[in-house]
N, CA, C and O atoms as a GROMACS GRO file, in nm:
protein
  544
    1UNK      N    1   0.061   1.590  -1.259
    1UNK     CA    2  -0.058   1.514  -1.290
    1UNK      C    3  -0.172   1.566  -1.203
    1UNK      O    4  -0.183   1.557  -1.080
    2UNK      N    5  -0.243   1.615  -1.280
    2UNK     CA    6  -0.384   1.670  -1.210
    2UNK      C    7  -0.543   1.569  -1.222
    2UNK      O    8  -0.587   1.520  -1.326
    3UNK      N    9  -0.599   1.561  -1.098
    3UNK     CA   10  -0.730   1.506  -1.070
    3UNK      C   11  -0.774   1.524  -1.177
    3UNK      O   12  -0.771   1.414  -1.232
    4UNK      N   13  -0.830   1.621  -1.265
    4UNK     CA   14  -0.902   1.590  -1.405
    4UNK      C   15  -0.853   1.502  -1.472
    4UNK      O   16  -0.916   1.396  -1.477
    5UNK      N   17  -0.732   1.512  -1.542
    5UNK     CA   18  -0.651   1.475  -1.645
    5UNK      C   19  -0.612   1.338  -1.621
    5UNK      O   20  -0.585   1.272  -1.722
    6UNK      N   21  -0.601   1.273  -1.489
    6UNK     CA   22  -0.558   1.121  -1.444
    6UNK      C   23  -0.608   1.027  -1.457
    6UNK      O   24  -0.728   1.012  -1.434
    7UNK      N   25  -0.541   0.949  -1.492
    7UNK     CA   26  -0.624   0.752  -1.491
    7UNK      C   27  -0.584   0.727  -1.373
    7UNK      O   28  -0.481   0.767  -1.317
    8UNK      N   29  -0.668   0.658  -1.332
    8UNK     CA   30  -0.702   0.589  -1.229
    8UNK      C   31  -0.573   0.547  -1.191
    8UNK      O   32  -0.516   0.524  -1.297
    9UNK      N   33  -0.469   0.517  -1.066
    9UNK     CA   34  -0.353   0.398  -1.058
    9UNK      C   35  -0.394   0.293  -1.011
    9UNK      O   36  -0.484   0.298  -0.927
   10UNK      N   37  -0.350   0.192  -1.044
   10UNK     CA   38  -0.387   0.045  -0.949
   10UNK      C   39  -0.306   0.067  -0.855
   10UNK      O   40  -0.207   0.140  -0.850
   11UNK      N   41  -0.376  -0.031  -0.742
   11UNK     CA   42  -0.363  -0.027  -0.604
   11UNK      C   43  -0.416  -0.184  -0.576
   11UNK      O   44  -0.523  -0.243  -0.584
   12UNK      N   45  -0.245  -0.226  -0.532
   12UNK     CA   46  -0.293  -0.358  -0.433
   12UNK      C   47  -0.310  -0.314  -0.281
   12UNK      O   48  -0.231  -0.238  -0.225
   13UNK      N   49  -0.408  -0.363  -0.228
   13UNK     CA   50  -0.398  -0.321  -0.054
   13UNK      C   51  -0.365  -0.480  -0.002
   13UNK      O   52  -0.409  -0.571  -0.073
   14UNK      N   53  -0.302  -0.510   0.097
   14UNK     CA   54  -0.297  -0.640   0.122
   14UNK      C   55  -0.324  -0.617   0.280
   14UNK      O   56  -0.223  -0.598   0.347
   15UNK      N   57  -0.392  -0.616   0.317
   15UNK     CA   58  -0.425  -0.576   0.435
   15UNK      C   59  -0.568  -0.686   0.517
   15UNK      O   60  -0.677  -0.664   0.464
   16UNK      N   61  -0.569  -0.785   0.625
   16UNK     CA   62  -0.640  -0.858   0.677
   16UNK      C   63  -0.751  -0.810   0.767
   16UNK      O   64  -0.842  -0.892   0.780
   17UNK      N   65  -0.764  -0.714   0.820
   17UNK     CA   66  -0.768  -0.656   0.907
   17UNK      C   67  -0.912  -0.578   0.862
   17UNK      O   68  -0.891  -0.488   0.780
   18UNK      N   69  -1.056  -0.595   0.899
   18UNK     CA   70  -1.162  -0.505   0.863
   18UNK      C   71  -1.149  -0.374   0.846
   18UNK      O   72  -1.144  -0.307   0.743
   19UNK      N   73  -1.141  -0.334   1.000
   19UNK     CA   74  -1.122  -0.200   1.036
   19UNK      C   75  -1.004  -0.090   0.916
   19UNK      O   76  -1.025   0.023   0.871
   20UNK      N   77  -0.927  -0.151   0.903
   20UNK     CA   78  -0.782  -0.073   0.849
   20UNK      C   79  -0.815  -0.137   0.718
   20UNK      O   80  -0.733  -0.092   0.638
   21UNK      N   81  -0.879  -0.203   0.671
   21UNK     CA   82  -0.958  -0.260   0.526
   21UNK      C   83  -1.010  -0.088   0.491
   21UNK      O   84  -0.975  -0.008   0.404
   22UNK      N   85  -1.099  -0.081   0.595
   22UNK     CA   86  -1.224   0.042   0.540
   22UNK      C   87  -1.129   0.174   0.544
   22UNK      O   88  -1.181   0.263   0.477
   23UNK      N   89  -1.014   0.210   0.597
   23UNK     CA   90  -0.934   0.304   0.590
   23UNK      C   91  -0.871   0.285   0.494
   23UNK      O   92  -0.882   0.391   0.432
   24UNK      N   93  -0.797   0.206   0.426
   24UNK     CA   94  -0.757   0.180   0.326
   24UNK      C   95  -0.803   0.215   0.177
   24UNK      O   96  -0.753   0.262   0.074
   25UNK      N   97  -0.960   0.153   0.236
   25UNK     CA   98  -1.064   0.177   0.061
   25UNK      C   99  -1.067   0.286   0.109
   25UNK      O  100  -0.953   0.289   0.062
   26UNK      N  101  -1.087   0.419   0.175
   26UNK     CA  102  -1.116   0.503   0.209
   26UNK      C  103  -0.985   0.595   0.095
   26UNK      O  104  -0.986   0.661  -0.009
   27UNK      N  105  -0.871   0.539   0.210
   27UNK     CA  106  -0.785   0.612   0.143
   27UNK      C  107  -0.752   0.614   0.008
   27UNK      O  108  -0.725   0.727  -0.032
   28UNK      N  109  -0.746   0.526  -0.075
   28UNK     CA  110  -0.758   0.471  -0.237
   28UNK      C  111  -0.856   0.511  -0.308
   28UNK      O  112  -0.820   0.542  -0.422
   29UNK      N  113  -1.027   0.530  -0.279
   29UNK     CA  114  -1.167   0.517  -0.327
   29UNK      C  115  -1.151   0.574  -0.455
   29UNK      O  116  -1.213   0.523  -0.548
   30UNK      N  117  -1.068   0.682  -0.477
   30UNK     CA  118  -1.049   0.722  -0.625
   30UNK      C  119  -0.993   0.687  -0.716
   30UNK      O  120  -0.992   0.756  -0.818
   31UNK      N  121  -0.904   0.526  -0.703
   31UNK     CA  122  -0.817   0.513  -0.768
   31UNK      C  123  -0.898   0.333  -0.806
   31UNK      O  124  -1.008   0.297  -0.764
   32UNK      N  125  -0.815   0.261  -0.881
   32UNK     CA  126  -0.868   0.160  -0.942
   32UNK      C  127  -0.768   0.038  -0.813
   32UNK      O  128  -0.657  -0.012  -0.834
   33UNK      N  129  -0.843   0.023  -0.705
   33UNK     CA  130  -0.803  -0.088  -0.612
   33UNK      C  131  -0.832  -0.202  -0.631
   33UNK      O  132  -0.922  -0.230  -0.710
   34UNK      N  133  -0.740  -0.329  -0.542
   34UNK     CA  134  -0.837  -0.443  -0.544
   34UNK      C  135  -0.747  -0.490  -0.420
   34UNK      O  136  -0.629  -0.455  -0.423
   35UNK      N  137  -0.790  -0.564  -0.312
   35UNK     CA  138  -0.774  -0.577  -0.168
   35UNK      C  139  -0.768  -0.745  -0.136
   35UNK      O  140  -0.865  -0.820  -0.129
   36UNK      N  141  -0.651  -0.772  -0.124
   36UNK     CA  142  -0.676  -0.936  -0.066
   36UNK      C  143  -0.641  -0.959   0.073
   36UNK      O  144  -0.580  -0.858   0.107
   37UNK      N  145  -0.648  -1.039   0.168
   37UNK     CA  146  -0.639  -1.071   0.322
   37UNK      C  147  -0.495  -1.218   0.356
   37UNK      O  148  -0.450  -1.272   0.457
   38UNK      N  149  -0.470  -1.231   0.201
   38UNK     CA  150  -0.358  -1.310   0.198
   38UNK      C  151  -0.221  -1.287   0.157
   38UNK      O  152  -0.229  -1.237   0.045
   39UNK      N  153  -0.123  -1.295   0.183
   39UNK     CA  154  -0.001  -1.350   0.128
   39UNK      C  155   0.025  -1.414  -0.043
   39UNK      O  156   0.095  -1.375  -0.137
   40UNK      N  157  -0.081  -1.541  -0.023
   40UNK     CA  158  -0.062  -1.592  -0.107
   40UNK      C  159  -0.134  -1.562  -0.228
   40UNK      O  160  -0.130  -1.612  -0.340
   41UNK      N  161  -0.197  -1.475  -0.181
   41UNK     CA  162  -0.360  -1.410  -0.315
   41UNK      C  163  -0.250  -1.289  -0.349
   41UNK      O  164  -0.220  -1.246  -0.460
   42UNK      N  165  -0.208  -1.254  -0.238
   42UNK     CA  166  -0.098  -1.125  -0.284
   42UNK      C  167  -0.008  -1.158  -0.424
   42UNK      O  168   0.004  -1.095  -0.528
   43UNK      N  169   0.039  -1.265  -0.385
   43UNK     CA  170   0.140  -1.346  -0.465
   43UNK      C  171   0.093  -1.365  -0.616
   43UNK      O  172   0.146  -1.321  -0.718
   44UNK      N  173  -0.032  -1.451  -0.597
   44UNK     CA  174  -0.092  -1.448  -0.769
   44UNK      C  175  -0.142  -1.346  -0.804
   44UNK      O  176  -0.168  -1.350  -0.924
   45UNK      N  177  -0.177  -1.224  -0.741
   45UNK     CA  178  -0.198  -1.129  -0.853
   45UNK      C  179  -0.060  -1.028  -0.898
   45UNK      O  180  -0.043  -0.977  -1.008
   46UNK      N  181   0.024  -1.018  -0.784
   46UNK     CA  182   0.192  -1.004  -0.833
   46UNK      C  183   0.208  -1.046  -0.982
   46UNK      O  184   0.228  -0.981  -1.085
   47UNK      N  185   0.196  -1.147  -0.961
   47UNK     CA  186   0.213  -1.238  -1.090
   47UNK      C  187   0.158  -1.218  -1.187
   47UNK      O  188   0.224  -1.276  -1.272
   48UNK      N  189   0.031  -1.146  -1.258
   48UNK     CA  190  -0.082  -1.194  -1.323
   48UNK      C  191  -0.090  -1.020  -1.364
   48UNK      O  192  -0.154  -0.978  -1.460
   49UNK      N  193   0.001  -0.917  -1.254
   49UNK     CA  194  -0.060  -0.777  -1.291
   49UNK      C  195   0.037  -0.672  -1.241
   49UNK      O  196   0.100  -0.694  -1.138
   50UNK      N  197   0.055  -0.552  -1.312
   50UNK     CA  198   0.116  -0.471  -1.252
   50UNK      C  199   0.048  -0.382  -1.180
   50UNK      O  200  -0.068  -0.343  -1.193
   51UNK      N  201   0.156  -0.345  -1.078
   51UNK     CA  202   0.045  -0.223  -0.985
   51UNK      C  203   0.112  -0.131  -0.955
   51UNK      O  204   0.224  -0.173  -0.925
   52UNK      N  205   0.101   0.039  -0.941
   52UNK     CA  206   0.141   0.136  -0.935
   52UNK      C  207   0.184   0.164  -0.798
   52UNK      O  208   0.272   0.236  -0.750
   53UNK      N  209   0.130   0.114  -0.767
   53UNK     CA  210   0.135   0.103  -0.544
   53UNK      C  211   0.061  -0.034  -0.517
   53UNK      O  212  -0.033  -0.101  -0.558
   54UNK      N  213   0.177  -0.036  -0.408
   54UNK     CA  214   0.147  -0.172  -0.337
   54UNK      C  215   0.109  -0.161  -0.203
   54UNK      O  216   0.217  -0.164  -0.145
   55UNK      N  217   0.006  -0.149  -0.102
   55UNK     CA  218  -0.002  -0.104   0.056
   55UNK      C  219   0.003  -0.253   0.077
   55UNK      O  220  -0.050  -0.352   0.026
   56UNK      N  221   0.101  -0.224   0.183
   56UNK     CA  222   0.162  -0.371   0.257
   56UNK      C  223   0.132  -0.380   0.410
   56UNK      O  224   0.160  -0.288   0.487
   57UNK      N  225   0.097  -0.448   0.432
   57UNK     CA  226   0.053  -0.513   0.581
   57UNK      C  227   0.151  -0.665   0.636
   57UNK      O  228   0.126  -0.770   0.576
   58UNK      N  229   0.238  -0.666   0.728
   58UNK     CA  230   0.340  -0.725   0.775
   58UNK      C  231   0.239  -0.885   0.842
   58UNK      O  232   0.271  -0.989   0.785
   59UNK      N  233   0.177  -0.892   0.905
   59UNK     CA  234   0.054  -0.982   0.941
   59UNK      C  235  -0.056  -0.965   0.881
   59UNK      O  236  -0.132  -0.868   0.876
   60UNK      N  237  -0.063  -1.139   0.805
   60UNK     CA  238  -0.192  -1.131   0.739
   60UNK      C  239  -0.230  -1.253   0.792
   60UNK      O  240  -0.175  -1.321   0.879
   61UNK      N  241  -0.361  -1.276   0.710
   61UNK     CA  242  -0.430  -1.448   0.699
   61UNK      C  243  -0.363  -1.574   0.700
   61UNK      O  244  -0.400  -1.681   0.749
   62UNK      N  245  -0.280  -1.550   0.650
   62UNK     CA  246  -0.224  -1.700   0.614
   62UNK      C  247  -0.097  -1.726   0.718
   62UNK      O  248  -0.078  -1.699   0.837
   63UNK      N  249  -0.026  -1.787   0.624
   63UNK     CA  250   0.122  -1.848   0.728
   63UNK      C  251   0.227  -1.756   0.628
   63UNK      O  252   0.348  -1.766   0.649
   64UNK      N  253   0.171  -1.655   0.507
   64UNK     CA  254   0.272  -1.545   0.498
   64UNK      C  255   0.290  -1.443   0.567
   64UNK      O  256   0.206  -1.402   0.646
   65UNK      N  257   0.408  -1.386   0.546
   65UNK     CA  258   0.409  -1.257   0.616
   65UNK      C  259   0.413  -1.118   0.478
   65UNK      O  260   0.422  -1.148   0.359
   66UNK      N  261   0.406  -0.986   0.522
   66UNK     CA  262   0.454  -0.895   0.455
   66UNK      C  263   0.534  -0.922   0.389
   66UNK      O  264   0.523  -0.922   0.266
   67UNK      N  265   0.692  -0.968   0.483
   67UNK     CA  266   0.819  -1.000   0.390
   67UNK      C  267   0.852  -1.102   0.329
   67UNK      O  268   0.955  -1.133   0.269
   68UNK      N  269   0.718  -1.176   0.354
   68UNK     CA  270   0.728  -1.272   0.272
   68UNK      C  271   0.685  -1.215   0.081
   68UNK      O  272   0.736  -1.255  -0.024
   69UNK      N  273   0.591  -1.128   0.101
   69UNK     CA  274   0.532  -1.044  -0.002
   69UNK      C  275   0.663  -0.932  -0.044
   69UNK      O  276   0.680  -0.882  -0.155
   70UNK      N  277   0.709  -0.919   0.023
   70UNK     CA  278   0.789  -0.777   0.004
   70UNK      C  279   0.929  -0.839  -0.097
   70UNK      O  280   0.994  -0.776  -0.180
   71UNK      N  281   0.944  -0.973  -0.056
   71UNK     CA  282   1.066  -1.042  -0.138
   71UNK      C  283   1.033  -1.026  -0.285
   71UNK      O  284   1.117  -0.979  -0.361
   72UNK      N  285   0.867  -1.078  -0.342
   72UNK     CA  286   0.844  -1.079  -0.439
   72UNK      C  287   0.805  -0.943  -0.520
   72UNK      O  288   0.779  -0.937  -0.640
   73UNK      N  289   0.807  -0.855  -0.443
   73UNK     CA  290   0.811  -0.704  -0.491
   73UNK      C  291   0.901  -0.642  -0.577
   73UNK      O  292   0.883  -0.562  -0.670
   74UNK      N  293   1.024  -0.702  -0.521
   74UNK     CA  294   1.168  -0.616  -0.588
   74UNK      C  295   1.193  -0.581  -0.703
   74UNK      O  296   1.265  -0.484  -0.728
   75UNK      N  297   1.102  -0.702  -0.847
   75UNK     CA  298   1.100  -0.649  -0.965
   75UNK      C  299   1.007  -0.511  -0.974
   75UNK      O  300   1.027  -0.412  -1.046
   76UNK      N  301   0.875  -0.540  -0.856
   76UNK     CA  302   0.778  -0.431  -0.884
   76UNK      C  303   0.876  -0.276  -0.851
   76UNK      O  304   0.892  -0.179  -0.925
   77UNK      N  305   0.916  -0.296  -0.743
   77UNK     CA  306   0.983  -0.174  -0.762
   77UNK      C  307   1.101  -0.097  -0.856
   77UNK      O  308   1.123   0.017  -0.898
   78UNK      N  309   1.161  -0.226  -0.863
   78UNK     CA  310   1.275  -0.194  -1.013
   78UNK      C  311   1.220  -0.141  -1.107
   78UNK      O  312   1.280  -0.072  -1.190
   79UNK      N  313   1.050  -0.177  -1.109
   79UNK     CA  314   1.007  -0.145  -1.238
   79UNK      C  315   0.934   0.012  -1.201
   79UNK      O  316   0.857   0.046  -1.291
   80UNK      N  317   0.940   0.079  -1.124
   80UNK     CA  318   0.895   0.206  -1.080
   80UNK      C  319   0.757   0.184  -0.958
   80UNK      O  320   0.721   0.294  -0.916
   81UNK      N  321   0.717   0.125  -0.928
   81UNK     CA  322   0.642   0.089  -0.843
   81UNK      C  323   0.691   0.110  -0.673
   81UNK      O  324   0.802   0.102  -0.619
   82UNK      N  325   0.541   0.143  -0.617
   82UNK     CA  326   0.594   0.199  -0.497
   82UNK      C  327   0.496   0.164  -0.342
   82UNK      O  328   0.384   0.199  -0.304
   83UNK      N  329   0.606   0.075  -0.283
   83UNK     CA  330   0.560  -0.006  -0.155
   83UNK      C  331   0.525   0.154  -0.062
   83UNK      O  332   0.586   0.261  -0.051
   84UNK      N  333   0.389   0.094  -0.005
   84UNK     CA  334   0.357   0.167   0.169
   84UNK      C  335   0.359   0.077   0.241
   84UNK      O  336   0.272  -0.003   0.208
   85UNK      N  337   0.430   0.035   0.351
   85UNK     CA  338   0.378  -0.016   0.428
   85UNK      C  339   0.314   0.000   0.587
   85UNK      O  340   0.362   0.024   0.698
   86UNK      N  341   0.189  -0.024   0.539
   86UNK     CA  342   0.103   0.041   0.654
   86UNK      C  343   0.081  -0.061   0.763
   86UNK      O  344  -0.026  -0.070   0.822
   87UNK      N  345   0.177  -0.131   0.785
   87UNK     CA  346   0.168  -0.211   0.920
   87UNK      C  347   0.180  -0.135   1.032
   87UNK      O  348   0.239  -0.030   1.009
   88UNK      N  349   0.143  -0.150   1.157
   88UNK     CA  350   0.098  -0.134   1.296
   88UNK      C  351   0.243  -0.211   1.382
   88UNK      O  352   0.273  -0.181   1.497
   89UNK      N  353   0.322  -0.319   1.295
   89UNK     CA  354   0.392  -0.384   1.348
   89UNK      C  355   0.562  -0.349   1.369
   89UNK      O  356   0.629  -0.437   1.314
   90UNK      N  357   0.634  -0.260   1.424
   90UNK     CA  358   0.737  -0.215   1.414
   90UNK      C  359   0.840  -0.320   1.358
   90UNK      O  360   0.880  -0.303   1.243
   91UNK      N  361   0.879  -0.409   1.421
   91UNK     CA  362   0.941  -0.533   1.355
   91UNK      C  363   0.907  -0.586   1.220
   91UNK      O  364   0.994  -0.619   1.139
   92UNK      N  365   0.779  -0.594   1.196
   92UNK     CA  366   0.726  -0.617   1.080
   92UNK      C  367   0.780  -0.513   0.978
   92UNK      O  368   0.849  -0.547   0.882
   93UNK      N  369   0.745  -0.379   1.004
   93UNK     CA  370   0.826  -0.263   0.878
   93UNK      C  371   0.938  -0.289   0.886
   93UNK      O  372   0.970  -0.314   0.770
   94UNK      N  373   1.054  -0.305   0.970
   94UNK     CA  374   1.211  -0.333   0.988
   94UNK      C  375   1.224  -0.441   0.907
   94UNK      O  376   1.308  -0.446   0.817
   95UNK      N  377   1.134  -0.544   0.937
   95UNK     CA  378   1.177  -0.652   0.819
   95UNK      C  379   1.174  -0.637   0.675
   95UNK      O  380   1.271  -0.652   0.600
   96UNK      N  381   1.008  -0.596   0.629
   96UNK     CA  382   0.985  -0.518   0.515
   96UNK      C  383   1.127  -0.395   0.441
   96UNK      O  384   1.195  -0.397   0.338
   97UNK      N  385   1.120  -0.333   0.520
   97UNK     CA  386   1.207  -0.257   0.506
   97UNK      C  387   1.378  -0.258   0.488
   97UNK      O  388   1.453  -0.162   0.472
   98UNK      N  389   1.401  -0.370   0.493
   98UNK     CA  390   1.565  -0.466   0.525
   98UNK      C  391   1.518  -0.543   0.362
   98UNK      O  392   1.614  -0.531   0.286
   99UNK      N  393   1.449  -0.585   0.323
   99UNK     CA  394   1.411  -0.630   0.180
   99UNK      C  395   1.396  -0.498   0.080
   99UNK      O  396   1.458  -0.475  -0.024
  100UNK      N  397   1.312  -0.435   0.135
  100UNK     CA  398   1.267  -0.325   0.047
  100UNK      C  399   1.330  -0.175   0.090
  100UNK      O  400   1.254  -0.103   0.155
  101UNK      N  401   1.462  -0.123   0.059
  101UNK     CA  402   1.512   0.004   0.164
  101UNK      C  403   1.382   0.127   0.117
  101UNK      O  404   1.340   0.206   0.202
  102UNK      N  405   1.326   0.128  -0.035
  102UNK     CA  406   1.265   0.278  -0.056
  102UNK      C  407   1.146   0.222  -0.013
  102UNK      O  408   1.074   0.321  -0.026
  103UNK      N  409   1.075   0.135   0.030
  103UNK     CA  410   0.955   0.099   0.115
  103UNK      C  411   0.965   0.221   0.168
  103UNK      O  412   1.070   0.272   0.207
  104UNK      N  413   0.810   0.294   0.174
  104UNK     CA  414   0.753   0.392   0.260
  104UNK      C  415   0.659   0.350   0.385
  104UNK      O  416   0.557   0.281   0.380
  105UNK      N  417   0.723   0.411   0.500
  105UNK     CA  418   0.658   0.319   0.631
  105UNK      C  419   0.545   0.468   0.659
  105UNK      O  420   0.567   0.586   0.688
  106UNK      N  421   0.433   0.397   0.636
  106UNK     CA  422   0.317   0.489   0.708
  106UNK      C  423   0.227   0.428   0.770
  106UNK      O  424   0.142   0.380   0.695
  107UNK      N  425   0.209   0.405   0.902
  107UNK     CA  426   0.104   0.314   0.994
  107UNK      C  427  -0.007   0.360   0.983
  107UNK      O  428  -0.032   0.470   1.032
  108UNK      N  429  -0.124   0.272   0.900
  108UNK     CA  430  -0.243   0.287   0.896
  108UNK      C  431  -0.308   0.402   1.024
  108UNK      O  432  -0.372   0.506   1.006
  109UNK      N  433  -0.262   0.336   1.156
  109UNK     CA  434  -0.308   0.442   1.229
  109UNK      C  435  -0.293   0.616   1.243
  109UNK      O  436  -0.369   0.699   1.293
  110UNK      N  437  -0.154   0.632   1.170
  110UNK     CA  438  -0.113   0.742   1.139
  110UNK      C  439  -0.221   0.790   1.029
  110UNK      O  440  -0.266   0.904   1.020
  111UNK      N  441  -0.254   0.682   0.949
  111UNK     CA  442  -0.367   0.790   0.842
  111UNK      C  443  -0.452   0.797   0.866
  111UNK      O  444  -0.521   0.856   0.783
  112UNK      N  445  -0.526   0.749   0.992
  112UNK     CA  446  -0.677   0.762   1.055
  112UNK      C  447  -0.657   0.830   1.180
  112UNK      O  448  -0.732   0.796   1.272
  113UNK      N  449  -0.576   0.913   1.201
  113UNK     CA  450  -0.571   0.995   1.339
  113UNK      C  451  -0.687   1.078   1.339
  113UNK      O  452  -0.769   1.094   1.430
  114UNK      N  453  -0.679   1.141   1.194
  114UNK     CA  454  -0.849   1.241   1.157
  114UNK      C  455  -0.866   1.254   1.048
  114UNK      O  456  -0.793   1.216   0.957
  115UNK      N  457  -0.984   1.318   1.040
  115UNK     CA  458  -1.072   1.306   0.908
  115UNK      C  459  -0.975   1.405   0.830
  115UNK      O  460  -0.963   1.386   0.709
  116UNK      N  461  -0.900   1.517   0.892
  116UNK     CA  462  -0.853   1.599   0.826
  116UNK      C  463  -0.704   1.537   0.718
  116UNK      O  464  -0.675   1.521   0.599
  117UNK      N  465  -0.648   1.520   0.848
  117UNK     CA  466  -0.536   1.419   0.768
  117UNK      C  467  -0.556   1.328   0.675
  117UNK      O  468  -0.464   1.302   0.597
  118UNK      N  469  -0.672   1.266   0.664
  118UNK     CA  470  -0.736   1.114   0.571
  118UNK      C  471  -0.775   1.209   0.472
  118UNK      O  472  -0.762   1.166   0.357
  119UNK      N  473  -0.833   1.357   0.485
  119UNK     CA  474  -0.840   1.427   0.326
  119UNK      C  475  -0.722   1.499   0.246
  119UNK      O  476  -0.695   1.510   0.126
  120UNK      N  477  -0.668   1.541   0.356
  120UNK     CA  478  -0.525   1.587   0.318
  120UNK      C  479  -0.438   1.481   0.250
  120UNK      O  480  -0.351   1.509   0.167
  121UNK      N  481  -0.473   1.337   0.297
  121UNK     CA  482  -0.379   1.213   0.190
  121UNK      C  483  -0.433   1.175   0.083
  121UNK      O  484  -0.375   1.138  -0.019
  122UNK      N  485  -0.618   1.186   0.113
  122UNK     CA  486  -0.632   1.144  -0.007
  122UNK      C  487  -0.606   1.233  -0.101
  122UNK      O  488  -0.553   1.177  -0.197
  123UNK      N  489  -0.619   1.350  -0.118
  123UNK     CA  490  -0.619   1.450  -0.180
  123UNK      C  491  -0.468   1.447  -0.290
  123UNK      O  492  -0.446   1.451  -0.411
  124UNK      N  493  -0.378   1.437  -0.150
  124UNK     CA  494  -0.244   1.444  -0.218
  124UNK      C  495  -0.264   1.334  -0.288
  124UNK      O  496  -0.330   1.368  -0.386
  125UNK      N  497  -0.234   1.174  -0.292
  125UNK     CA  498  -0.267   1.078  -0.332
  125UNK      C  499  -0.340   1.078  -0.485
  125UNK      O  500  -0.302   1.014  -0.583
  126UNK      N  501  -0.458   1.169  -0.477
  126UNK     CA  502  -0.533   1.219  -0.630
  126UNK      C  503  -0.403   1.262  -0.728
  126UNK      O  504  -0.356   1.213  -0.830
  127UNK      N  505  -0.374   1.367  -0.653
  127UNK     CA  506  -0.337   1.498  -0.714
  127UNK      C  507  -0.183   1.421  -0.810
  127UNK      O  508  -0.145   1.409  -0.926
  128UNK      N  509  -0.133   1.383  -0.656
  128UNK     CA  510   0.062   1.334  -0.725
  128UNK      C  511   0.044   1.175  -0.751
  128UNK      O  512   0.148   1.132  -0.799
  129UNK      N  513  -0.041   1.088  -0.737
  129UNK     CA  514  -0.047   0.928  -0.820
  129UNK      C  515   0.070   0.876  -0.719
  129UNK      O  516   0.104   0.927  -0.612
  130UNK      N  517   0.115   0.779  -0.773
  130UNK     CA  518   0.227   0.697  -0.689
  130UNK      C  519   0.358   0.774  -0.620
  130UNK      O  520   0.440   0.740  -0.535
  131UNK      N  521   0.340   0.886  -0.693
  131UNK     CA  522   0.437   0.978  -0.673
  131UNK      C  523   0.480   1.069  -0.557
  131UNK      O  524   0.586   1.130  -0.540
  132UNK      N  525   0.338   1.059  -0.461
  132UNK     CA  526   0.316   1.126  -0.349
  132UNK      C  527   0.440   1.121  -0.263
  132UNK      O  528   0.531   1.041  -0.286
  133UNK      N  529   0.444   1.196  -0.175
  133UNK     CA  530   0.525   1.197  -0.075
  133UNK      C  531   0.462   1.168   0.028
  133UNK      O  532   0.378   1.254   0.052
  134UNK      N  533   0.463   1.090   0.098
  134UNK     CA  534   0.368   1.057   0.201
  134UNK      C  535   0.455   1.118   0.379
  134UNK      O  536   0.413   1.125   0.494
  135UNK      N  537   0.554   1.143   0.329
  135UNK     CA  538   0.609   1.234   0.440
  135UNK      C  539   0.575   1.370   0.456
  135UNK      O  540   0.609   1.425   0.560
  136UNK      N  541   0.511   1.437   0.367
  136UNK     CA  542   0.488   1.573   0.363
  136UNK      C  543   0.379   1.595   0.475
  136UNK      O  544   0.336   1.708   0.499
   0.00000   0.00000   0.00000
C-alpha cells in the first residue's frame, strides 16, 4: 500500500496528556484521527466505530485505566486491528500487555527522541497503514 493510492486509516489516540497529545497528532496527521483524554469516551466510540489502530495510554482522565480499555479491545483485535501502546508507564504496558499479548509497546518518548525518527515513523506509518512494524 502506497501514500498515493491509500485511504486514510482511522486512528483512536487515547492519550491525556498535552504534550504527547501533539506527538501523537504529529505522528498520525496523515491519517483520519480522533483523540479522547478518557477511558470512558474511549469506550463509546469502541462501541459506535471501527478503528484500524488504536494508540493506548495506560493513565488517563478518569478512574479508567488503559487496561481497563485494552479489555474492551479484544474483539478489535480479533477483528484485525492493531493496539500501540504508547504509555511512559512500564507496569501500565505489562498490564496492557497480559490482556492484549500482540499489543505493540512503543513509548511515546521513544517516538519523540528526534525529528528524524518522528519522520522515519511517520513515513513508515503512510507507506505500510496498520501494518507497520514499529520495531523496525
Amino acid at each position: 500500500m502506497g501514500v498515493a493510492d491509500a485511504r486514510p486509516f482511522r486512528v483512536l489516540i487515547v492519550e491525556d496528556t498535552a504534550d504527547r497529545q501533539d506527538v501523537l497528532k504529529s505522528l498520525y496527521k496523515n491519517q483520519a484521527w480522533v483523540m479522547v483524554h478518557t477511558g470512558r469516551r474511549a469506550l463509546k466510540l469502541l462501541e459506535a466505530y471501527e478503528f484500524d489502530i488504536v494508540s493506548l495510554d495506560y493513565n488517563l482522565a478518569d478512574e479508567l485505566t488503559g487496561a481497563d480499555v485494552a479489555a474492551a479491545l479484544r474483539p478489535h483485535v480479533a477483528a484485525g486491528g492493531r493496539v500501540v501502546v504508547h504509555s511512559q508507564n512500564p507496569r501500565g504496558v505489562a498490564r496492557i500487555r497480559e490482556i492484549l499479548p500482540d499489543a505493540i509497546a512503543y513509548p511515546v518518548a521513544k517516538m519523540a527522541r528526534s525529528n528524524l525518527r518522528m519522520r522515519r515513523l511517520r513515513a513508515g506509518v503512510d507507506a505500510e497503514g496498520p501494518r507497520y512494524d514499529f520495531s523496525a
